[in-house]
KOLLO-879564 format. One line per field, with one value per residue: z, y, x of N, C-alpha, C in turn; residue number from 1. Coordinates in Angstrom, 2 decimals, decimal comma, padded with zeros to 5 digits. Layout:
// KOLLO-879564
n.up: (Z|...)
n.north: (Y|...)
n.east: (X|...)
ca.up: (Z|...)
ca.north: (Y|...)
ca.east: (X|...)
c.up: (Z|...)
c.north: (Y|...)
c.east: (X|...)
n: (NUM|...)
//
This chain:
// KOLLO-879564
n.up: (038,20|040,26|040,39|041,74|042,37|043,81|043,40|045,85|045,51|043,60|045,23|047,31|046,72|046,17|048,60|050,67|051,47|054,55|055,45|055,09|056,94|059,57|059,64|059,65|062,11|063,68|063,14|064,64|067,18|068,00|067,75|069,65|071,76|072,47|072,77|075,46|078,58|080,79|079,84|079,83|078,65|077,60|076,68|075,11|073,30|072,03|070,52|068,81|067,13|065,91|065,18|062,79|059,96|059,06|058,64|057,07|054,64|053,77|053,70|051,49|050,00|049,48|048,41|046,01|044,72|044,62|043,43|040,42|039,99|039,64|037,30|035,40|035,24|034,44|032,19|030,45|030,81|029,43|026,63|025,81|025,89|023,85|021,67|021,34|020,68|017,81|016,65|016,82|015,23|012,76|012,23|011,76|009,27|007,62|007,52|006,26|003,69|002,90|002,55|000,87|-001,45|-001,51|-001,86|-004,40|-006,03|-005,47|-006,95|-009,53|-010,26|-010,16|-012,34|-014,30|-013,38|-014,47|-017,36|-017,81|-018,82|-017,55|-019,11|-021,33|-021,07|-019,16|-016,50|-014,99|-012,21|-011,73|-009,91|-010,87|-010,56|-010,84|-013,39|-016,71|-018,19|-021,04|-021,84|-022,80|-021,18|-018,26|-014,96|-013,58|-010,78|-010,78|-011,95|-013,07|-011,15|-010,98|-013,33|-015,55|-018,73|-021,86|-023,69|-023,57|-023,15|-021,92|-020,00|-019,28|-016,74|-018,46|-020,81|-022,24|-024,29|-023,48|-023,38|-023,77|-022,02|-021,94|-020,71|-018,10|-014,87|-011,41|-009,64|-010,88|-013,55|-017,11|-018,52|-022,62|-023,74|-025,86|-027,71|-027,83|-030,09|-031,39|-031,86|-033,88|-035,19|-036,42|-036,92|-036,39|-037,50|-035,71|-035,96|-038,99|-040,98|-041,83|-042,30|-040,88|-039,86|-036,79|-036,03|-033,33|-032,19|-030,21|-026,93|-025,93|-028,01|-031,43|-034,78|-037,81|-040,34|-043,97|-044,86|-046,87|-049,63|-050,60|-048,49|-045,46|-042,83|-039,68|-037,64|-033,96|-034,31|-033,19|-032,18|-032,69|-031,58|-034,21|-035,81|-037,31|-037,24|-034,70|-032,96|-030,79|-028,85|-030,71|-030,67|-028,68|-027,10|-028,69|-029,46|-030,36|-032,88|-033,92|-035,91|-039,64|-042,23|-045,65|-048,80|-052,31|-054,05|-052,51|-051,67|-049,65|-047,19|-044,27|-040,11|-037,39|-034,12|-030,96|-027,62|-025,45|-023,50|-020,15|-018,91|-016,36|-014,75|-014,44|-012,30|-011,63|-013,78|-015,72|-016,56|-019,35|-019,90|-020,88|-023,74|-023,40|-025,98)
n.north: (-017,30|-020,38|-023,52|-026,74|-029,75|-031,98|-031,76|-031,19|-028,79|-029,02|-031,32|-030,14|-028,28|-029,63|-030,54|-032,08|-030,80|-031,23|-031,73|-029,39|-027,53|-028,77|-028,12|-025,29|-024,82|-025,54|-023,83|-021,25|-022,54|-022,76|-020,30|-019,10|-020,68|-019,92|-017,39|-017,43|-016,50|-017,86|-020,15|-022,79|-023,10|-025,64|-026,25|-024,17|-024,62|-027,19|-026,47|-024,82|-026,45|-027,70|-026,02|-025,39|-026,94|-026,25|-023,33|-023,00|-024,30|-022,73|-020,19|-020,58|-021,15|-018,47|-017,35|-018,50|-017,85|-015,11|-014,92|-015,79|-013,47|-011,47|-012,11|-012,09|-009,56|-008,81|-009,96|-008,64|-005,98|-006,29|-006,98|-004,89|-003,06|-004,53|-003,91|-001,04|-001,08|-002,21|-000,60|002,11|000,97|000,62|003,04|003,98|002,61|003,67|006,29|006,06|005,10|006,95|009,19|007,72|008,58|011,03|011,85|010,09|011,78|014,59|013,79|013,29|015,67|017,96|016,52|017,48|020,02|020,48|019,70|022,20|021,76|023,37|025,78|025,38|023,84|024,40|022,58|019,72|017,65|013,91|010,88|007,97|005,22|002,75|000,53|-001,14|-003,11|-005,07|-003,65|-001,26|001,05|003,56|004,61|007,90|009,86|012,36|014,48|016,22|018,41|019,01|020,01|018,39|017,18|015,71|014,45|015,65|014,97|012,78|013,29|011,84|012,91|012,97|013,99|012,26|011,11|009,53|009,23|009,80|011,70|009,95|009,57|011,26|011,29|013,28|012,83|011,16|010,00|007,95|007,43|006,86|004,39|005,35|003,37|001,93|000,60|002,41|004,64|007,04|009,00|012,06|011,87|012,69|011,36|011,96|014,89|013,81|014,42|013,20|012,34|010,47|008,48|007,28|004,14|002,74|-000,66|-002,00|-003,99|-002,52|-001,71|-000,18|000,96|002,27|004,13|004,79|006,19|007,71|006,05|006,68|008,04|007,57|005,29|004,24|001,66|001,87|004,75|008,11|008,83|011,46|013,94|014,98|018,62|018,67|017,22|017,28|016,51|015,67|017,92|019,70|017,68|015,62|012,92|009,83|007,11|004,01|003,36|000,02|-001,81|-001,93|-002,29|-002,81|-003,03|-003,58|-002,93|-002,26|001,00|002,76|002,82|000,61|000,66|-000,70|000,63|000,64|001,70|004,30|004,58|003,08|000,75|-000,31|001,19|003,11|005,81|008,15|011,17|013,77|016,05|017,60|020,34|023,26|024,28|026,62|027,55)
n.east: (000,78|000,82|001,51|001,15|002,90|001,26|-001,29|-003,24|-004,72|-007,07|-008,03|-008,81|-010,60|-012,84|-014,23|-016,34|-019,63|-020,04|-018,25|-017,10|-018,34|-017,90|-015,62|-015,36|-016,79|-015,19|-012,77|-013,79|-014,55|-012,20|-010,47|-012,56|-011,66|-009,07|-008,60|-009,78|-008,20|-007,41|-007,28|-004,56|-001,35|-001,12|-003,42|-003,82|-001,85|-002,66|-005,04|-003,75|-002,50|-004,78|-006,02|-003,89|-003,80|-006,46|-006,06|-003,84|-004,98|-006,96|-005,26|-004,09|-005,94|-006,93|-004,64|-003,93|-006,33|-005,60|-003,36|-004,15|-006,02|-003,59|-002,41|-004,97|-005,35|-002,56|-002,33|-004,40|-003,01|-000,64|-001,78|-003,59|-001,03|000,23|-001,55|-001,53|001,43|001,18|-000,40|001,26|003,18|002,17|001,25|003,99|004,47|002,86|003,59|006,13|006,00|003,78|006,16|008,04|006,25|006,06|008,66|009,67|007,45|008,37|010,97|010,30|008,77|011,33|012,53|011,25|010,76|013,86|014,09|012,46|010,08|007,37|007,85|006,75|004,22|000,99|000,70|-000,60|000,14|-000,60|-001,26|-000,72|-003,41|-004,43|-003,96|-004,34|-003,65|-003,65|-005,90|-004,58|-005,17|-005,38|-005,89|-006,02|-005,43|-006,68|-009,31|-012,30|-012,76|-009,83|-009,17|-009,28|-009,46|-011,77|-009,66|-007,36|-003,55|-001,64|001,22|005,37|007,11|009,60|009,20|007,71|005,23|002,51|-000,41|-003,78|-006,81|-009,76|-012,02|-013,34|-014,07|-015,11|-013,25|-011,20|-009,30|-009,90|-006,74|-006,33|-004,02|-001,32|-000,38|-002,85|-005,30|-006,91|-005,78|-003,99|-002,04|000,06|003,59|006,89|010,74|013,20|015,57|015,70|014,32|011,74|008,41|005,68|003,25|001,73|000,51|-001,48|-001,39|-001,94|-001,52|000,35|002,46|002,99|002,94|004,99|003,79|003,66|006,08|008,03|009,79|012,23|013,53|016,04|015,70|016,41|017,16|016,37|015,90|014,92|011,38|008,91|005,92|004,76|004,00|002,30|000,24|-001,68|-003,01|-001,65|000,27|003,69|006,66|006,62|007,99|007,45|008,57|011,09|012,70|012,45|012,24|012,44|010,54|010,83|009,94|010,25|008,05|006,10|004,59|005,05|007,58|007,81|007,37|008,43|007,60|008,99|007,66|008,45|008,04|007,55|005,62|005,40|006,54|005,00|004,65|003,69|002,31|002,05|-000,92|-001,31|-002,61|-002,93|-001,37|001,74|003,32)
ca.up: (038,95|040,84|039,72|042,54|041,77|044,58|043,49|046,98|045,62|043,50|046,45|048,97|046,22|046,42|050,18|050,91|052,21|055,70|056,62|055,21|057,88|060,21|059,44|060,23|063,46|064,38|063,34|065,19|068,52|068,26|067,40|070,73|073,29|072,37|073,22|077,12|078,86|081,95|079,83|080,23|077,99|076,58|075,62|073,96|072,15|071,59|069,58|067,75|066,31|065,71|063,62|062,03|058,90|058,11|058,52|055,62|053,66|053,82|052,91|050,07|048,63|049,36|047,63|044,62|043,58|044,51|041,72|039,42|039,25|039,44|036,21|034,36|035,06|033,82|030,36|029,99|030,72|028,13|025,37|025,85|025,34|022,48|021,02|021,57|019,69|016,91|016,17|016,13|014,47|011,23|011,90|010,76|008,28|006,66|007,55|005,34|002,85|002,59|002,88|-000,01|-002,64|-001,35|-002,36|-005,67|-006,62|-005,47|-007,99|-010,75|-010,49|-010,22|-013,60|-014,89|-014,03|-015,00|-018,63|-018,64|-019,30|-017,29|-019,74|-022,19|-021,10|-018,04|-016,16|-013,80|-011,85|-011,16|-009,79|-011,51|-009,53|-011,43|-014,67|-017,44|-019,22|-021,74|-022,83|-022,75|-020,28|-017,33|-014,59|-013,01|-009,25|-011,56|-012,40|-013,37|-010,17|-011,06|-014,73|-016,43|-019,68|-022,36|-025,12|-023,10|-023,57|-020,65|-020,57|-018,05|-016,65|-019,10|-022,26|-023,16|-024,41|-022,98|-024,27|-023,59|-021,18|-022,99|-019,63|-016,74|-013,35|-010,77|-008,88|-011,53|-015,42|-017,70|-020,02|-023,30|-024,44|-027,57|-027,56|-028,53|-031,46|-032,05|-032,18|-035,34|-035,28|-037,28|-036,04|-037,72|-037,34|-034,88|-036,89|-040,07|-041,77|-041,69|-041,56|-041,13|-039,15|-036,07|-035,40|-032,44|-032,31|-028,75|-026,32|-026,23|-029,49|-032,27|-035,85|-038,32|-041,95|-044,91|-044,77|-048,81|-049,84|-050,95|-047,32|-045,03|-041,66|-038,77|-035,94|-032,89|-034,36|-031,84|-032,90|-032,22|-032,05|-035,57|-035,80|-038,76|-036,26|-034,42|-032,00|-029,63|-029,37|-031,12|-030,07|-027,98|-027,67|-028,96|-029,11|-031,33|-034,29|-033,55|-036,80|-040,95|-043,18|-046,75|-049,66|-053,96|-054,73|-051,75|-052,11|-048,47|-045,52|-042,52|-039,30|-036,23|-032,71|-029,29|-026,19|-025,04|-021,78|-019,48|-018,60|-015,52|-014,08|-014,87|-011,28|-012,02|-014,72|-016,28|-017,58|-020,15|-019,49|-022,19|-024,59|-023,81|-027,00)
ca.north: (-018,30|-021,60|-024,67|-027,31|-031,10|-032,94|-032,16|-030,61|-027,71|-029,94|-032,28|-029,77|-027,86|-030,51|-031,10|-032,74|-030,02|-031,54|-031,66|-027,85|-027,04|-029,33|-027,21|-023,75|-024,77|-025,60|-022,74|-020,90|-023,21|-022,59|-018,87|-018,82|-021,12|-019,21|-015,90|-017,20|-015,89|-018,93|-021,52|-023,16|-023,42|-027,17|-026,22|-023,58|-025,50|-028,15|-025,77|-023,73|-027,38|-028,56|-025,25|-024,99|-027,51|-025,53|-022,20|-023,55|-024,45|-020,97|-019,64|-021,38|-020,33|-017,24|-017,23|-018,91|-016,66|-013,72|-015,01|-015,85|-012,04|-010,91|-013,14|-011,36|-008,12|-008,16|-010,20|-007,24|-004,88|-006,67|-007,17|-003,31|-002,71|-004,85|-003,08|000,00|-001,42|-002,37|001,04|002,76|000,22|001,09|004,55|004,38|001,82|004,44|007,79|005,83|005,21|008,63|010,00|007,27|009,11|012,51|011,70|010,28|012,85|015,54|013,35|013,70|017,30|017,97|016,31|017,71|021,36|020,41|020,10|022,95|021,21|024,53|026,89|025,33|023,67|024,17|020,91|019,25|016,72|012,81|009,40|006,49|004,67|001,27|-000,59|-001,88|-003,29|-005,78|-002,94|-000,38|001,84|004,08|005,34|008,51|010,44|013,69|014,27|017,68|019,37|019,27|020,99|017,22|017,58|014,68|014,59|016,35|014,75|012,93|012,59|011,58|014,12|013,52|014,73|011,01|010,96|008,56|008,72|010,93|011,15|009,31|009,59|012,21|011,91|013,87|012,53|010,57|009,88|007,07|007,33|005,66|004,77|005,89|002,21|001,28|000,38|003,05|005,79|007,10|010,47|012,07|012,10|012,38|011,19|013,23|014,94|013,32|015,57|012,12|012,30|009,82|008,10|006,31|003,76|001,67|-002,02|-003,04|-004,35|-001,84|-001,67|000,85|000,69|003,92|003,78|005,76|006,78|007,74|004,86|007,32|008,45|006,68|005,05|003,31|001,00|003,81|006,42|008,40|009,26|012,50|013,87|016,25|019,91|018,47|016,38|018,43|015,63|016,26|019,11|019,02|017,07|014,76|011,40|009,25|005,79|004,37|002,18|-001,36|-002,79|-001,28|-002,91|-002,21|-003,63|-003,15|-003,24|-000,97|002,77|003,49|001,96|000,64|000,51|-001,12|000,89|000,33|003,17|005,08|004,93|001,58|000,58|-000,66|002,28|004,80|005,87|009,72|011,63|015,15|016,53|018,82|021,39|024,01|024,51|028,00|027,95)
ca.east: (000,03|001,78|001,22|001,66|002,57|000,71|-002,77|-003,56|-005,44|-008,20|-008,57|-009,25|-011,52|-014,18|-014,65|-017,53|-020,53|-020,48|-017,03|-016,79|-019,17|-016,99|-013,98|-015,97|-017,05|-013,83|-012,10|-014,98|-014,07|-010,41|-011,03|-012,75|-010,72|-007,56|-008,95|-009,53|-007,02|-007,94|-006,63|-003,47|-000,44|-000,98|-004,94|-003,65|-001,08|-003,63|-006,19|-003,17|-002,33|-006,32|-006,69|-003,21|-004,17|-007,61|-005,65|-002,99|-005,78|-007,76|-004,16|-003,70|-006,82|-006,64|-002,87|-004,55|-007,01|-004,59|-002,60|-005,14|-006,60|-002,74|-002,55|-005,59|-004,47|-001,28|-003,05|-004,91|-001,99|-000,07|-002,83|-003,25|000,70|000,63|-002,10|-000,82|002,67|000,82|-001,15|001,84|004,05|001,34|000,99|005,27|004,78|001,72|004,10|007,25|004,99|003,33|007,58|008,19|005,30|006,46|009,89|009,26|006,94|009,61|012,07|009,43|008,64|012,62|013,09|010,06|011,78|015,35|014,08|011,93|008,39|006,44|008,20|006,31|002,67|000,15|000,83|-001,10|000,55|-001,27|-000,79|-001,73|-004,23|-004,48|-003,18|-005,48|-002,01|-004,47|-006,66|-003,81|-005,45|-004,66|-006,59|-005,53|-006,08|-006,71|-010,38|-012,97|-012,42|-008,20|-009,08|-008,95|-010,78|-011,63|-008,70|-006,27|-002,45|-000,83|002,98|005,83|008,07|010,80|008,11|006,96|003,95|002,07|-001,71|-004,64|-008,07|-010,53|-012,67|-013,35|-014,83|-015,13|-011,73|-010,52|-009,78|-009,35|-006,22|-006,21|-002,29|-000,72|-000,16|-004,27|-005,50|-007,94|-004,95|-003,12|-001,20|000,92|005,07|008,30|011,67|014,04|016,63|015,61|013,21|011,12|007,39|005,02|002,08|001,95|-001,42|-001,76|-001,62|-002,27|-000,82|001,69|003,23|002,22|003,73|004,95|004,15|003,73|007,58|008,13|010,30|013,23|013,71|016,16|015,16|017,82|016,85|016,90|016,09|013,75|010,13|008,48|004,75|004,86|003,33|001,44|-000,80|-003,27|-003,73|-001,31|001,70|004,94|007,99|006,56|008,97|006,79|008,81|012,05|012,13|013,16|012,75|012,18|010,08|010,54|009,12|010,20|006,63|004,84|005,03|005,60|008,28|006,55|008,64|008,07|008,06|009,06|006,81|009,28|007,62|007,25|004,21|005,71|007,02|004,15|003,91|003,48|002,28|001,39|-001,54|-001,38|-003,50|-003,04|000,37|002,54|003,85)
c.up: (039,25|040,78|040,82|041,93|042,53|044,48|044,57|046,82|045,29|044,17|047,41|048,21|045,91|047,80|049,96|051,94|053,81|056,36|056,28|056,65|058,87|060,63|060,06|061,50|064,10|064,49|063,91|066,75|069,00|068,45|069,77|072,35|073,14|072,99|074,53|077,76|080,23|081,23|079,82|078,73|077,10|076,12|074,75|072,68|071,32|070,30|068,65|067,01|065,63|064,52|062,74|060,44|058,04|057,88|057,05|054,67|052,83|053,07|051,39|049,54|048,26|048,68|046,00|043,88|043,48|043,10|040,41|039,10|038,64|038,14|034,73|034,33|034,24|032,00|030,18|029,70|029,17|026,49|025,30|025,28|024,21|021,42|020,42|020,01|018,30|016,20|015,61|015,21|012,43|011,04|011,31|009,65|007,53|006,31|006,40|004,20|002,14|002,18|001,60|-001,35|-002,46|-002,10|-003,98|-006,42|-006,46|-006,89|-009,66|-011,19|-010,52|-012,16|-014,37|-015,26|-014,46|-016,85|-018,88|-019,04|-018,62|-018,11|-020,83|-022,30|-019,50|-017,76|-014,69|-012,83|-011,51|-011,04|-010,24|-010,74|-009,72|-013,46|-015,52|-018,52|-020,71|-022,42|-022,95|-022,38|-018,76|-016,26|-013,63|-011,40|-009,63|-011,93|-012,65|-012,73|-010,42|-012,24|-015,96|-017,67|-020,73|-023,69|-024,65|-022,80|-022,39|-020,67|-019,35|-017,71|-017,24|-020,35|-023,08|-023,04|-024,26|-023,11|-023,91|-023,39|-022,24|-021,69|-018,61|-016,02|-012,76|-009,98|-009,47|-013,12|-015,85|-018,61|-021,14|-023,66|-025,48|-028,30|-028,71|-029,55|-032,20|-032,27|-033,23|-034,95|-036,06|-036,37|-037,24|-037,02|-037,05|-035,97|-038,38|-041,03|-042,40|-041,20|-041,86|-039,89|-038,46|-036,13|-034,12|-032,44|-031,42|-028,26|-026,15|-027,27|-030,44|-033,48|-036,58|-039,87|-042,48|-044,87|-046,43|-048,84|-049,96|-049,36|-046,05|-043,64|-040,84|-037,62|-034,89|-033,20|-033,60|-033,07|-032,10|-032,69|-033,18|-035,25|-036,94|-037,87|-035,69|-032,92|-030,74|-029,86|-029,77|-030,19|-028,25|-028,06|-027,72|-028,85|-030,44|-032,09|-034,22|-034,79|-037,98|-041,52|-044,33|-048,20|-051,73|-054,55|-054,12|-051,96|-050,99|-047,66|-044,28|-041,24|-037,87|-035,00|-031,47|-028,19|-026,20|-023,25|-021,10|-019,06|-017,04|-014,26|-014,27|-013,15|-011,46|-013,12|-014,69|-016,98|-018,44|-020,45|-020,41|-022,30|-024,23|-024,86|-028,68)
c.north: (-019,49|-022,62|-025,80|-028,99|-032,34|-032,67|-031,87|-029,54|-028,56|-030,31|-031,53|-028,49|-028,57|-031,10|-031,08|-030,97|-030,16|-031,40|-030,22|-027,24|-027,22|-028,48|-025,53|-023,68|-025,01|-024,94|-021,87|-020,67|-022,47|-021,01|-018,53|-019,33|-020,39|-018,00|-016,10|-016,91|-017,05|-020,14|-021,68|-023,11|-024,49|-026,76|-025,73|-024,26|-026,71|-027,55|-024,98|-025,25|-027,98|-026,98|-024,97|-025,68|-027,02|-023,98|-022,15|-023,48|-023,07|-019,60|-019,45|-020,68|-019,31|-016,72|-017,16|-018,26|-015,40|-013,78|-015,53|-014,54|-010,91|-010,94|-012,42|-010,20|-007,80|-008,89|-009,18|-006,18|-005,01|-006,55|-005,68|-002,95|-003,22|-004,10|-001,83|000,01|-001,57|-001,00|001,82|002,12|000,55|002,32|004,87|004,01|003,08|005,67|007,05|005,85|006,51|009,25|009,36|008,35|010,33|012,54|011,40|011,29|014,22|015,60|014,01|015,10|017,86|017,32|017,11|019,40|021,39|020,63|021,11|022,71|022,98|025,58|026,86|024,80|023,90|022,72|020,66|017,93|015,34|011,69|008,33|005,32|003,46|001,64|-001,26|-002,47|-003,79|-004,75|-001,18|001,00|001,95|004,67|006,27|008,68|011,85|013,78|015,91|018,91|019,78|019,77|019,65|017,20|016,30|015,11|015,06|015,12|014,24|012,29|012,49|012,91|014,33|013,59|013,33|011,40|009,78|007,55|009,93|010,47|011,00|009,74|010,33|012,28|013,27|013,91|012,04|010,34|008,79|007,48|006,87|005,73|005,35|004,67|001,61|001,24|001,44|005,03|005,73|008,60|010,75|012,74|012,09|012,17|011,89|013,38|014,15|014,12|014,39|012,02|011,11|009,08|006,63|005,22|002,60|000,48|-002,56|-003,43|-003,69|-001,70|-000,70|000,52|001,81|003,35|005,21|007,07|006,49|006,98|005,92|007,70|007,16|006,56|004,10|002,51|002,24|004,42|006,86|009,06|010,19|012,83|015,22|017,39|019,47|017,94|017,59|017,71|016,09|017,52|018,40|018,57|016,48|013,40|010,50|007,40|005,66|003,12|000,84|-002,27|-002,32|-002,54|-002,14|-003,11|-003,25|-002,86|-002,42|000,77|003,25|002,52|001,97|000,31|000,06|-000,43|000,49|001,33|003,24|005,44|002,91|001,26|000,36|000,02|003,90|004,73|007,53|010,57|013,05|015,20|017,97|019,59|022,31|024,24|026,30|028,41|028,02)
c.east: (000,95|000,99|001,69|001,28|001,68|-000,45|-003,77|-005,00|-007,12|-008,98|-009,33|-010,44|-012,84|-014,79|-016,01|-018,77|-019,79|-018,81|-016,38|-017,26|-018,28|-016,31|-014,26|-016,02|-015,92|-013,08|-012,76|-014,41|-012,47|-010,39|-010,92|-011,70|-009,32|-007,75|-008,76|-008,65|-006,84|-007,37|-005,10|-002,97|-000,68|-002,45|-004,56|-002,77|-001,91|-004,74|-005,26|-003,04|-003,72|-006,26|-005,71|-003,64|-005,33|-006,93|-004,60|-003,73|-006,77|-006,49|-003,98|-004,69|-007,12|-005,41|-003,15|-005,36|-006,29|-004,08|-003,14|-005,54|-005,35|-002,65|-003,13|-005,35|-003,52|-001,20|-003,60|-004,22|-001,25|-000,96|-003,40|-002,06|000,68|-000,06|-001,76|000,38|002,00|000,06|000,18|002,80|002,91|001,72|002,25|004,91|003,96|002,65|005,62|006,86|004,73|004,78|007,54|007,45|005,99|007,68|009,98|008,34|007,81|010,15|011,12|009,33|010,08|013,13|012,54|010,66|012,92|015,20|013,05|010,28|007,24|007,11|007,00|004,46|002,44|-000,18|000,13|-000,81|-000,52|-000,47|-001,58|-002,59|-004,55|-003,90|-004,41|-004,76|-003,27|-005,10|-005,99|-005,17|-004,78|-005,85|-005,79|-006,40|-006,62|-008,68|-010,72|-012,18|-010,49|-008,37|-008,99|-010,20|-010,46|-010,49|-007,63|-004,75|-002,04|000,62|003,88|006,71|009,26|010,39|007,98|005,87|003,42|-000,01|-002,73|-005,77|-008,66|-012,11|-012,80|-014,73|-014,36|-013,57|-010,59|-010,53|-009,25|-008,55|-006,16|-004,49|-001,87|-000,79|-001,82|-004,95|-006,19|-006,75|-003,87|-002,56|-000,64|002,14|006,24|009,71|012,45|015,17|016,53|015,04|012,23|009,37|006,45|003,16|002,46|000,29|-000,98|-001,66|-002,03|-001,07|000,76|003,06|002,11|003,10|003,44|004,51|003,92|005,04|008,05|009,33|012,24|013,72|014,79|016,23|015,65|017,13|017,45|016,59|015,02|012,47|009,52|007,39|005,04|003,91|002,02|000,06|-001,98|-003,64|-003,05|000,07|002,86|005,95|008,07|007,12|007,75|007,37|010,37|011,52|013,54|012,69|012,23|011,59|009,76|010,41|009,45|008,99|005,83|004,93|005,75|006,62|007,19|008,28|007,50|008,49|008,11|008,37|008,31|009,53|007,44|006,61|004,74|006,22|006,37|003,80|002,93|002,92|001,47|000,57|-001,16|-002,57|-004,33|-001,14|000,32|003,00|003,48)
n: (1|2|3|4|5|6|7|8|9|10|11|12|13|14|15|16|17|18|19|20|21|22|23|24|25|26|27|28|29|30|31|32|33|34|35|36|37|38|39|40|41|42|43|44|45|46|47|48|49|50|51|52|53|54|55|56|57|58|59|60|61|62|63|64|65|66|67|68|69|70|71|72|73|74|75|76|77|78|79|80|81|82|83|84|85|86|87|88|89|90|91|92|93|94|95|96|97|98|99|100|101|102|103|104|105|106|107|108|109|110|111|112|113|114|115|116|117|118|119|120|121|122|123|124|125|126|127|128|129|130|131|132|133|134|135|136|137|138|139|140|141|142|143|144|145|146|147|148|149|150|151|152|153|154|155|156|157|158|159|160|161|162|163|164|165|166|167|168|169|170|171|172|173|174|175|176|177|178|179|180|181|182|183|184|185|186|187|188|189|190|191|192|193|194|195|196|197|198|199|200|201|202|203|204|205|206|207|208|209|210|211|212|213|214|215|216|217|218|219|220|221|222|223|224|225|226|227|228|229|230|231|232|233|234|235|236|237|238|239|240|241|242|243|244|245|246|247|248|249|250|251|252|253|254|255|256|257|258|259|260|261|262|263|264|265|266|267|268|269|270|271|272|273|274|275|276|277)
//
């Protein structure tokens, strides 16, 4: 659209009724005395100059709305195109996305067979669908219809144990951690011939005791779920021991553990289904 600085258009958009009329009949007049073919040279010149100023004007406004509808058109065209841009500009962002999960879940299942884990249990792959860090819970994408049953074991793809459904829907299950207070097991010290009991504490920490005082026990050393247990299968990494407490006076060592797993990076996880072995 053109934007003119003398204010012309305004001015000549409020004409008075009467001298519109004026202006009609005149272009009307002129119209007609031009047509005669009987008049002379100077009339004619006389009536092409009497109607050139309303003919300008009739131009103009006819110019002006031209480029006013040109205007909305090509806003529409555009605000379409952009639209457009924006649809598919998601539809990547969603398809990188989707490529991203595919990829990590690849990586997962790839570790998962590198050590062997389907030699030994019926695994059902899930994604963790929220975080309940505070009340060391998990909710999975795994539920009935995927074979998810209450008590059943869930661990990462490099055989952490990580806690077990407490909960099953239809689509989905609540994990509880290993981590929560209301869990105790029995585990023993890798390579040690070390057995003892894990319990829960919260907040992601668990602590070992009843380790017979005679027995000896290293910062690091890795902790594993024992055959003795029942709860879940053997030689599950359970977590390491980041600090001994021992006592002249108690009967047993207590030891303090670290998960093994990161709360932070549970994107993936296995159910355990049923044990092969």
């Amino acid at each position: 659209m053109r934007f003119r600085s003398d204010n012309s258009f305004s001015k000549k958009q409020f004409l008075p009724t009467g001298l519109k009329v004026g202006i009609t009949i005149l272009v009307i007049l002129s119209a007609f005395f031009l047509n005669l073919s009987s008049l002379s040279g100077n009339i004619r010149s006389f009536f092409y100059s009497l109607s050139l100023s309303s003919q300008e004007w009739l131009w103009e406004k006819g110019d002006n709305v031209s480029d006013f509808w040109v205007s909305v058109f090509k806003a529409e065209a555009i605000k379409k195109e952009n639209e457009r841009l924006i649809l598919e500009n998601q539809t990547l962002i969603i398809e990188n996305i989707n490529l991203g999960y595919l990829k990590e879940e690849n990586e997962v299942l790839k570790t998962a067979f590198d050590i062997k884990l389907q030699e030994e249990f019926e695994l059902e792959i899930s994604q963790v669908v929220a975080k309940e860090i505070s009340r060391d819970y998990l909710i999975i994408n795994k539920g009935s219809r995927d074979g998810a049953r209450f008590g059943l074991p869930v661990i990462t793809e490099e055989k952490v144990l990580v806690g077990k459904i407490i909960e099953v829907y239809e689509n989905t299950s609540r994990v509880q951690l290993s981590t929560a207070k209301e869990n105790s097991f029995d585990v023993e010290v890798l390579g040690r011939d070390i057995y003892g009991l894990v319990e829960g504490e919260g907040n992601l920490t668990f602590s070992l005791g009843l380790i017979p005082k005679e027995k000896e026990i290293n910062i690091a050393d890795k902790v594993v779920t024992s055959v003795l247990g029942g709860n879940f299968p053997k030689g599950l990494l359970v977590g390491e021991v980041q600090r001994v407490n021992s006592s002249d006076v108690a009967s047993f060592q207590e030891a303090e553990l670290n998960p093994s797993f990161n709360i932070k990076e549970l994107n993936y996880l296995f159910i355990i289904i049923n044990s092969k072995l």
